[in-house]
FIZA-916016 format. One line per 8 residues: number of its first residue (from 0); their letters; for each residue x, y, z of N, C-alpha, C, O. Coordinates in steps of 0.05 Angstrom, whole numbers. Each point is the difference from the previous one (the first is absolute). Layout:
residues N
NUM) A) X:Y:Z:X:Y:Z:X:Y:Z:X:Y:Z | ...
END
This chain:
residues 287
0) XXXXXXXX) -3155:1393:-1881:-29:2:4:-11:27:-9:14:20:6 | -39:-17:-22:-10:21:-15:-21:15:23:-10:-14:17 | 6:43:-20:-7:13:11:-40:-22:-5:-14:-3:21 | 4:-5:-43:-17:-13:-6:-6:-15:23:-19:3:14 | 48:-27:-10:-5:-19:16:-10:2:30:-17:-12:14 | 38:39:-9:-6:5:32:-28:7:3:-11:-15:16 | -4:34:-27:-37:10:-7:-6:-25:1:-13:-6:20 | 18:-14:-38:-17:-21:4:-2:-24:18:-19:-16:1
8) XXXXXXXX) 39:15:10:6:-22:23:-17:6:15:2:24:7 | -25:-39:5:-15:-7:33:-16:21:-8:-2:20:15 | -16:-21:-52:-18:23:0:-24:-2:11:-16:16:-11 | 6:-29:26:-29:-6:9:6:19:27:-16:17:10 | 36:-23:-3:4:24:33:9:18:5:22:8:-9 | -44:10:30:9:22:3:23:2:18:2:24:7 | 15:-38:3:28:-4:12:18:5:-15:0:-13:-21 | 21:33:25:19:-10:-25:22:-19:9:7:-7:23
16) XXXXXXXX) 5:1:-52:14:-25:2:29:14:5:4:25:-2 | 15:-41:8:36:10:5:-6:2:-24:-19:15:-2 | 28:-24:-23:9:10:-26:-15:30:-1:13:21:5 | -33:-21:-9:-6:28:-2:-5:27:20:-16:19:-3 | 37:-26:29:3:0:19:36:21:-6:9:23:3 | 0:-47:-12:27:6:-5:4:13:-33:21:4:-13 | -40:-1:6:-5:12:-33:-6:29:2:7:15:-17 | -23:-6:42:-1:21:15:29:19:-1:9:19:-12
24) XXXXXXXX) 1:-43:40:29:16:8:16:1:-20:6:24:-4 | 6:-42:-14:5:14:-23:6:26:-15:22:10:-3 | -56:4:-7:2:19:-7:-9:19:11:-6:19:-13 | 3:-18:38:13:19:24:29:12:1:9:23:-2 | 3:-54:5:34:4:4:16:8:-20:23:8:4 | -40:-12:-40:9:14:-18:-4:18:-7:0:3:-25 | -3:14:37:0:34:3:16:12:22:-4:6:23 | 27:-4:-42:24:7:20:-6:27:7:7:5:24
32) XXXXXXXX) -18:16:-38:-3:23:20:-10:-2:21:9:11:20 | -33:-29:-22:-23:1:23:21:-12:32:1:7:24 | 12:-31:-43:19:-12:23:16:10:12:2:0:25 | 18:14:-47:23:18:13:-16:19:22:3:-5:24 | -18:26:-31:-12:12:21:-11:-18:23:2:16:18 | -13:-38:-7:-11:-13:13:27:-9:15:1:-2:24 | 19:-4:-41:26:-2:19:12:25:18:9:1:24 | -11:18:-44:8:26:15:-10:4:28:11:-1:21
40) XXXXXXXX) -46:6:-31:-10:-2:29:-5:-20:19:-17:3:18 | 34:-30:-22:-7:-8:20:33:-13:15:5:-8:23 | 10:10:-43:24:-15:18:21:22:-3:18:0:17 | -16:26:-42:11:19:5:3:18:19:17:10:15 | -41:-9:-22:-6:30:22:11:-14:28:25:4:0 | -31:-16:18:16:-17:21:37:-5:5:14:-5:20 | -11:9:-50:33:-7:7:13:33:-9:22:8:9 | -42:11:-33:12:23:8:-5:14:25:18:16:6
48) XXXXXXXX) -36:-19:10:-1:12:23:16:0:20:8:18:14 | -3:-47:-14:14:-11:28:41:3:-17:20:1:14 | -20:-1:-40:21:8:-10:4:36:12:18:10:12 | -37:-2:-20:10:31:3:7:5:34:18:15:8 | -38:-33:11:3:9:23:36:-13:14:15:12:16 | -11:-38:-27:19:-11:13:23:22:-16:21:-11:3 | -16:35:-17:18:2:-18:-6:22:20:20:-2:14 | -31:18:-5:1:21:23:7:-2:17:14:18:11
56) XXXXXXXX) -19:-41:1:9:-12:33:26:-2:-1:13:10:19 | -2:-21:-39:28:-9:-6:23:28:0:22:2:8 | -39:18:-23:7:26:-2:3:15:18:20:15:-2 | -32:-12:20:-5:10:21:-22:-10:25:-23:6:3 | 43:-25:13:-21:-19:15:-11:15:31:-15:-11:16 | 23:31:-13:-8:19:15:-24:13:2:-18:4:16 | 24:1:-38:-33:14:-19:-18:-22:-2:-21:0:13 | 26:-15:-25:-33:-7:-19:10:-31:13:21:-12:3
64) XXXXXXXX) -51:3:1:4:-26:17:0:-26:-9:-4:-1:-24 | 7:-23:35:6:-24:-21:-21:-7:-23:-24:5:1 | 34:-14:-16:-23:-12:-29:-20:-20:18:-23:-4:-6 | 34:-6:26:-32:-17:-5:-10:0:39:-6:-18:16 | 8:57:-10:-19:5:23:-30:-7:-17:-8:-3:-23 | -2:2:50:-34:-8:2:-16:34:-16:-18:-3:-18 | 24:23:24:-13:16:-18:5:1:-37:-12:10:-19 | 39:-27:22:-1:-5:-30:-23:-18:-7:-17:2:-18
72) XXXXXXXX) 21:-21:37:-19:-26:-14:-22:21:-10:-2:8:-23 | -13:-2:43:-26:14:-10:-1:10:-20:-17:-7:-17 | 37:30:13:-8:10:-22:2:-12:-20:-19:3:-15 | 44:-21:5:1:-22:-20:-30:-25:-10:-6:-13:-20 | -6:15:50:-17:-20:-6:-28:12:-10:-16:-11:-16 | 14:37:29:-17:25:-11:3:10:-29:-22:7:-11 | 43:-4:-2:-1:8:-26:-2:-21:-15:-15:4:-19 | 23:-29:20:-7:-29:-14:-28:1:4:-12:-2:-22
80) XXXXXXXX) -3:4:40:-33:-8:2:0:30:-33:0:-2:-24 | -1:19:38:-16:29:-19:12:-21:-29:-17:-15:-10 | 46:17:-3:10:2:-21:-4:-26:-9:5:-5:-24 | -15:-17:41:3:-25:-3:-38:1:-13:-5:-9:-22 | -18:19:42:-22:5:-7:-8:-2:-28:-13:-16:-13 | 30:50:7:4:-3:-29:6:-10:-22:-12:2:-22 | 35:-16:27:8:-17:-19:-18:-24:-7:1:-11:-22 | -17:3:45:-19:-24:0:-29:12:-18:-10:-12:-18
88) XXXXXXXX) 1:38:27:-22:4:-19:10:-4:-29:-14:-12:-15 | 40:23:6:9:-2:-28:2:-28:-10:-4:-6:-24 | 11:-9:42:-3:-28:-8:-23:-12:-8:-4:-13:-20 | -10:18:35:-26:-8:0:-20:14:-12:-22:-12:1 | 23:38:-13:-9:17:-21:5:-13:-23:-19:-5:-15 | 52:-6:6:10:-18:-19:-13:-17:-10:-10:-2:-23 | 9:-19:53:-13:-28:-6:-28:-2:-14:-7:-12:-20 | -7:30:39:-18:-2:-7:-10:15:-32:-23:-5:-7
96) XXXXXXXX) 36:17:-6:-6:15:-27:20:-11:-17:-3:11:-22 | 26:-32:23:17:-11:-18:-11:-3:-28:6:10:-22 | -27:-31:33:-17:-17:-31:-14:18:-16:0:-2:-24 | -13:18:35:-10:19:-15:31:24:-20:-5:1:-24 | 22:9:31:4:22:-6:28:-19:-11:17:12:-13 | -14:-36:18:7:-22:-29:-19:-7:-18:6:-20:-14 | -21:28:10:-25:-19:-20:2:-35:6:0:-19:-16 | 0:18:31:7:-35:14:-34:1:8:-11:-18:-13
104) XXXXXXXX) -5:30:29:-15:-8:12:-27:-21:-20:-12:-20:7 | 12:36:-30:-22:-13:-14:4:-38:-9:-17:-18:-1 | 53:16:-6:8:-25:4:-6:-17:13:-6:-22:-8 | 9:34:45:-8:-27:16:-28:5:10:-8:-17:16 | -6:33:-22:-27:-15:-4:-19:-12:-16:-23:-8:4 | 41:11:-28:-5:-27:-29:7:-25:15:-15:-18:3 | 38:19:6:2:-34:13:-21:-11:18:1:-24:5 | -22:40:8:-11:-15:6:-4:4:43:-21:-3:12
112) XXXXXXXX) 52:10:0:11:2:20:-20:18:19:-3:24:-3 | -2:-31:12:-21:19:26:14:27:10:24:2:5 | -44:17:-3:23:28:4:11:2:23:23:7:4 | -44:-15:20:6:-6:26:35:-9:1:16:14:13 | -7:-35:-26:14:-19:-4:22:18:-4:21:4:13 | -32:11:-41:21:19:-15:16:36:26:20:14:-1 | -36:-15:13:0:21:16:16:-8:37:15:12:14 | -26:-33:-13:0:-17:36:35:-7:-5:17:3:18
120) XXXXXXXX) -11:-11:-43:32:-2:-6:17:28:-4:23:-4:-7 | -27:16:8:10:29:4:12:4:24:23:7:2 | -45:-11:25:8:-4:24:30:-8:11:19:14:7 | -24:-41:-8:32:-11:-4:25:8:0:19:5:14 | -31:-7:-50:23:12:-11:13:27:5:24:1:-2 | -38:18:8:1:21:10:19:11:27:14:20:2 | -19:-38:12:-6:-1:31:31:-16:-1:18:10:14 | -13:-31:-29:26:-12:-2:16:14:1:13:-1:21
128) XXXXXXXX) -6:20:-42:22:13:1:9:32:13:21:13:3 | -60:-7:5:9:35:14:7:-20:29:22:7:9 | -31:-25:3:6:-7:37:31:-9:-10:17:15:9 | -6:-35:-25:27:-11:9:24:27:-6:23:2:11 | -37:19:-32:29:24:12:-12:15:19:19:12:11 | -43:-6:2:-2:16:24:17:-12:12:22:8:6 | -35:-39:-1:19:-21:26:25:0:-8:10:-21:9 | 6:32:-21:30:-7:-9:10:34:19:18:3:17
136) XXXXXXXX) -36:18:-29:10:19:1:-9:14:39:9:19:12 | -28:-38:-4:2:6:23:18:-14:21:4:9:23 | 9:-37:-35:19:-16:16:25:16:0:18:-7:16 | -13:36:-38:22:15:7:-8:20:24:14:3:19 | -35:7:-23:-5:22:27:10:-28:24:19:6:14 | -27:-26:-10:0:-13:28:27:-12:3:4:-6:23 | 13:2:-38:22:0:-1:18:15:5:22:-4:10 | -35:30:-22:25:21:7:-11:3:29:16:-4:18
144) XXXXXXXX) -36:9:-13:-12:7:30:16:-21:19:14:7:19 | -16:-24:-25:10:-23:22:37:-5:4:14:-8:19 | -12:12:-31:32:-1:-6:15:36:-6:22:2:12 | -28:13:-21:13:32:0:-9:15:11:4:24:-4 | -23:-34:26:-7:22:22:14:2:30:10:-22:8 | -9:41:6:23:6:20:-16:-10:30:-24:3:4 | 40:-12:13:-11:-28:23:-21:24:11:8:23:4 | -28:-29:-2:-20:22:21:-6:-7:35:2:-22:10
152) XXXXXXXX) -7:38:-1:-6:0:36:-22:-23:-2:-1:-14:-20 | -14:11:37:-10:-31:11:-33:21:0:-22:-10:-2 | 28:34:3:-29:19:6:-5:2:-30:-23:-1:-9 | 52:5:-10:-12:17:-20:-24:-21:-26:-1:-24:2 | -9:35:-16:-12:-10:-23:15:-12:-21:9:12:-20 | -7:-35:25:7:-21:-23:-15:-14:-16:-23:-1:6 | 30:-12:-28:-11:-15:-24:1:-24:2:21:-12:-4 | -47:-5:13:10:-32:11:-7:-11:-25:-16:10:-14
160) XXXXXXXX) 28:-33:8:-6:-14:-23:-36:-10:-3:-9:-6:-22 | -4:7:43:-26:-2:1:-17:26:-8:-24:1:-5 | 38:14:5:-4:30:-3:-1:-2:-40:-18:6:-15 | 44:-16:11:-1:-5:-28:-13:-15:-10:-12:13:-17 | 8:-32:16:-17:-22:-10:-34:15:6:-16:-4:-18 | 6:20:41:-31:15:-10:5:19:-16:-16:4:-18 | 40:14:20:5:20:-28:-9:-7:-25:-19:6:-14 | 39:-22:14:-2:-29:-31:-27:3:-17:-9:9:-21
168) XXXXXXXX) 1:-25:47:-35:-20:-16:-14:28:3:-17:4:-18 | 19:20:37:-19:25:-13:6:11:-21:-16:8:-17 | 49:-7:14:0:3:-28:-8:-2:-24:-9:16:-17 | 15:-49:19:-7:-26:-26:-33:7:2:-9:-2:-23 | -15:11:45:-13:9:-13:-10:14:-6:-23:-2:-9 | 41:32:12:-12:19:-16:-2:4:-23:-18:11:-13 | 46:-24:6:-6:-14:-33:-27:-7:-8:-17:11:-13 | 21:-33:24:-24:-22:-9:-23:22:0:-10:-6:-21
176) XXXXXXXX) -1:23:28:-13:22:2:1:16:-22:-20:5:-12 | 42:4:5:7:24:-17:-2:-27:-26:-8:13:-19 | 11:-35:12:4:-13:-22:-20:-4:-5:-11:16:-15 | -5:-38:26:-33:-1:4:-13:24:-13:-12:-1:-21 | 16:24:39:-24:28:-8:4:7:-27:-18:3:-17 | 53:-1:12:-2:2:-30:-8:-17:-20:-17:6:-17 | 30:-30:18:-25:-19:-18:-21:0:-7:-8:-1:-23 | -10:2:52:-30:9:-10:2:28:-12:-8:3:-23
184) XXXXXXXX) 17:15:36:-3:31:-17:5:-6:-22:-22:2:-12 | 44:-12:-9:12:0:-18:-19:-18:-21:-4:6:-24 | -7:-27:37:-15:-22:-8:-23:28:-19:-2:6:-24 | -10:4:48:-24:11:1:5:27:-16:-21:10:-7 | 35:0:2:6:30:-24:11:-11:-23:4:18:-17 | 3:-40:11:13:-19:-17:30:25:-8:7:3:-23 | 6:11:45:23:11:-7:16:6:27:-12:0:22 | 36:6:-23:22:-6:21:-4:24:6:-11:6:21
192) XXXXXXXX) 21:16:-40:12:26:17:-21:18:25:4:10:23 | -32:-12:-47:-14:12:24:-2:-10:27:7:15:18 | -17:-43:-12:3:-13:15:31:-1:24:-2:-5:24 | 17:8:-32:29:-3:13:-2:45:10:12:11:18 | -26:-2:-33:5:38:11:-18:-10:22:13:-10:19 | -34:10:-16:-30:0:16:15:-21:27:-7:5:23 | 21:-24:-27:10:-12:29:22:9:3:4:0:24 | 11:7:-35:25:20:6:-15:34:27:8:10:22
200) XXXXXXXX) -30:-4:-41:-11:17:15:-20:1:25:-10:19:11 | 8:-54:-6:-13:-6:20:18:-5:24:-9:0:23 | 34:-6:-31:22:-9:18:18:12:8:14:-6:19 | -12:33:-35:24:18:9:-19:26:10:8:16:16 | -30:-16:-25:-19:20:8:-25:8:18:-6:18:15 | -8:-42:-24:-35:4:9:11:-13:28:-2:14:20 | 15:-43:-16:5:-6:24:16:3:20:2:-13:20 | 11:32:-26:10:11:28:-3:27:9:11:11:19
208) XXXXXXXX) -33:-1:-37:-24:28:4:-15:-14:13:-9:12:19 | -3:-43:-21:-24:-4:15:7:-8:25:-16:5:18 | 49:-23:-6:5:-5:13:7:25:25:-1:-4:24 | 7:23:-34:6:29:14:-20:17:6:1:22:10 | -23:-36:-20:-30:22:-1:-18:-19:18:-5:-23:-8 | -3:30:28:-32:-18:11:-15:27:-11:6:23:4 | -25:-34:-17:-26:15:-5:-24:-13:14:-12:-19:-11 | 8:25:23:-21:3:17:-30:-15:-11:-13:-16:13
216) XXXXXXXX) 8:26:-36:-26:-19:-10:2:-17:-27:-18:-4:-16 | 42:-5:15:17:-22:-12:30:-23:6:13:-11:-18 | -9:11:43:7:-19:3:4:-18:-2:24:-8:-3 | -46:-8:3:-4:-33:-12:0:1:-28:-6:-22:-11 | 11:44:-5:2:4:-31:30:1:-6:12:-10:-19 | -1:26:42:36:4:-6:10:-31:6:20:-7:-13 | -33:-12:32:8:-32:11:-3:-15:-27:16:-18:-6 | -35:27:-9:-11:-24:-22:22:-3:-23:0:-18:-16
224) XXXXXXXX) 29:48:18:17:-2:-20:21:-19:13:6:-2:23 | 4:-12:-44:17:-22:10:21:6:18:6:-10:21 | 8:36:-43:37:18:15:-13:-1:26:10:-18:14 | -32:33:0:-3:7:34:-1:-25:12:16:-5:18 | -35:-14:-26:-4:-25:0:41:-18:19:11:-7:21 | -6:9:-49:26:-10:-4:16:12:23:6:-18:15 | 4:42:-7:8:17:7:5:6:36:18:11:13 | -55:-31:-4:1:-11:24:12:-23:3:4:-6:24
232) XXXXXXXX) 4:-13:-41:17:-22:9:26:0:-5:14:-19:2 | -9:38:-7:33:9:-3:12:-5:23:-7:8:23 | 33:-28:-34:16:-3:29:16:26:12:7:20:-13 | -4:-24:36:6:17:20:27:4:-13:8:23:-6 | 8:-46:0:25:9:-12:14:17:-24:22:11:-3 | -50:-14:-18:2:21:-21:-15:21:14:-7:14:-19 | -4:0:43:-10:21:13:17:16:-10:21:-9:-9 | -26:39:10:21:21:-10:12:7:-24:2:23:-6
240) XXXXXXXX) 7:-44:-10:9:6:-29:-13:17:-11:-23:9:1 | 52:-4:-20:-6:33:-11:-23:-10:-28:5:-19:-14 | -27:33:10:-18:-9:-28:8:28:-21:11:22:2 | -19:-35:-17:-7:27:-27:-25:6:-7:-5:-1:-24 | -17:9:40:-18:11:-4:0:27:9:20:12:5 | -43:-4:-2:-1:29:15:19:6:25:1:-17:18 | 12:35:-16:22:0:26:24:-11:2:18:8:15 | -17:-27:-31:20:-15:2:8:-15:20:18:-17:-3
248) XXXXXXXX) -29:20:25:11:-10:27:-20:-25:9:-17:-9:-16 | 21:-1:45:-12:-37:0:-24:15:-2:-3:24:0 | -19:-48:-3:-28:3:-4:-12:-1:17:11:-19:12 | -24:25:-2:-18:-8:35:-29:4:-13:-9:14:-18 | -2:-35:37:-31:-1:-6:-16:16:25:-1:-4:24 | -10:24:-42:-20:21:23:-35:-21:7:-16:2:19 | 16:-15:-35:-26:-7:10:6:-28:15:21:-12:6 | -55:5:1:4:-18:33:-5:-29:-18:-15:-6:-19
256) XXXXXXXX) 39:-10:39:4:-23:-13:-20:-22:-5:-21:-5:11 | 34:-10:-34:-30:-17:-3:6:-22:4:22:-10:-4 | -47:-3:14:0:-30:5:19:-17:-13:11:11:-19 | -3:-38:25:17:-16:-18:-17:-12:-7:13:-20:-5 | -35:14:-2:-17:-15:-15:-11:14:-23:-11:-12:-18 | 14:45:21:-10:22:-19:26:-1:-25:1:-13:-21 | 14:27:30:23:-1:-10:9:-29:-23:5:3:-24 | -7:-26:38:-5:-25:-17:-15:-1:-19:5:-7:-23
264) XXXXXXXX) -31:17:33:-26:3:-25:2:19:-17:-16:-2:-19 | 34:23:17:11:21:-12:21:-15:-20:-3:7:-23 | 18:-21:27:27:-2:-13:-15:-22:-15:-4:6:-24 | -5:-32:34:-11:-20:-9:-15:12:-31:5:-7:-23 | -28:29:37:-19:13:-16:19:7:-27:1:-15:-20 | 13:37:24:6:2:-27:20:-20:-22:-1:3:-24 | 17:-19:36:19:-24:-15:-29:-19:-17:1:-4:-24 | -25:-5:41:-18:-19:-22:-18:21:-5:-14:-8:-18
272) XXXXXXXX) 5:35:28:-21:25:-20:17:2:-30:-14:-3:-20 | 39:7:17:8:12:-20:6:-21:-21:0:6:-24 | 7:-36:37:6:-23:-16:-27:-11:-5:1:-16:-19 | -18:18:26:-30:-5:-16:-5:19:-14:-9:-4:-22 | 15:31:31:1:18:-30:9:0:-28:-10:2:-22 | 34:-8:33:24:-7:-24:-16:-27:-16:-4:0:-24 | -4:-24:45:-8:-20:-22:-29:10:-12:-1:-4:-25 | -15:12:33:-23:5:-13:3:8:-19:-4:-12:-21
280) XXXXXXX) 18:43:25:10:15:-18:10:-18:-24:-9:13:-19 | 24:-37:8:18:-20:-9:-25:-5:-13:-4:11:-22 | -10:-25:30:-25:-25:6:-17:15:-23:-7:-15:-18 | 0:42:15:-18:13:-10:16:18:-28:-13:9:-19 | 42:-7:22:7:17:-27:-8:-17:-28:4:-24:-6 | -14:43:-6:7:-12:-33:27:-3:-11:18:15:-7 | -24:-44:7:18:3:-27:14:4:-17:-7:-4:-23
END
């Protein structure tokens, strides 16, 4: 089947179709750099960590404590969100600037294909392959956690499998967050790199300066960024993990918490603000 065919199948709708759905993932997945890195950060980084820690314990189990105590989890599930973040804006910086920076884009809108159509399949495709290696690469943190960690007291803080499974799905969407924002960004500068610095520098920087700062006659301005947003629904079990932003140490939120209906309208807000960007943006390029 020709790149032609997939553009033109089900051209009257702005839905896209599986073929061009799966014509998407494709040439996503044929960009082995983009992939290899997207593997790195998402099922690597998880098995060098919990590799390096079980190779200490083993070394000296006195010292340094089992691979899969509960303060590991955190931090494991803490550097996947930050490094995982990233990797999703890059994806989605990608997706969304492929056709252009192939000279592809002017092709499929000779066929005819609605851009909506051409853009709404990005999603997917996108979303297909950064969630199934997060979800691969976080079934090793809960694995090692559940099985190589040492029996704990009945008082102390443990990792219940319910504990994992809300880790998970906050995870899976901060992705969906970090992929989303980049698409539209990426959509909307019609280029990856800038787009992928500017959320790199919103994620390792601006938000956990705003989360550490109440300012007094902006508040509800520091709530409106997604990271703080995000940041209140963090499970209790990734609490503490070590980040790589400023300090290096867990993140704590200095300002006063926000509603769960705020927070919703926050996260909600920017996943369809930025994906009506991205399509407009689509909808309106020349050419």
């Amino acid at each position: 089947m020709t790149q032609h065919s997939l553009a033109t199948g089900g051209r009257g709708s702005w839905m896209p179709t599986w073929p061009l759905i799966s014509a998407k993932f494709l040439e996503l997945r044929k960009r082995r750099v983009l992939t290899t890195v997207t593997v790195a950060f998402t099922i690597a980084l998880p098995v060098t960590f919990y590799g390096i820690r079980l190779i200490y314990h083993l070394g000296d189990p006195a010292r340094y404590a089992p691979a899969g105590a509960p303060d590991a989890f955190a931090t494991a599930g803490t550097v996947m969100d930050e490094f995982g973040f990233i990797i999703a804006t890059a994806l989605g910086a990608t997706a969304g600037t492929a056709d252009l920076t192939d000279g592809m884009f002017r092709h499929l809108v000779i066929t005819g294909r609605p851009r909506l159509a051409l853009y709404l399949a990005r999603i997917p495709a996108g979303l297909s392959i950064l969630l199934s290696l997060a979800a691969a690469g976080f079934t090793v943190a809960c694995l090692v956690t559940a099985f190589l960690g040492s029996p704990e007291p009945a008082s102390a803080v443990t990792v219940s499998p319910g504990d994992m499974i809300h880790s998970g799905l906050w995870l899976e969407l901060d992705l969906v967050i970090g992929f989303t924002v980049g698409l539209g960004l990426g959509s909307l500068m019609g280029q990856r790199t800038v787009p992928v610095i500017l959320l790199i520098v919103l994620e390792i920087i601006i938000t956990p300066a705003l989360a550490d700062h109440a300012l007094p006659h902006f508040i509800n301005g520091e709530r409106l960024v997604v990271g703080v947003a995000l940041d209140q629904l963090k499970p209790a079990a990734l609490a503490g993990g070590t980040t790589i932003g400023p300090g290096g140490g867990p993140r704590e939120l200095h300002i006063p918490p926000m509603p769960t209906w705020a927070m919703i309208t926050v996260i909600v807000g920017w996943i369809i603000g930025w994906s009506a960007i991205g399509a407009w943006k689509m909808a309106t390029r020349d050419a």
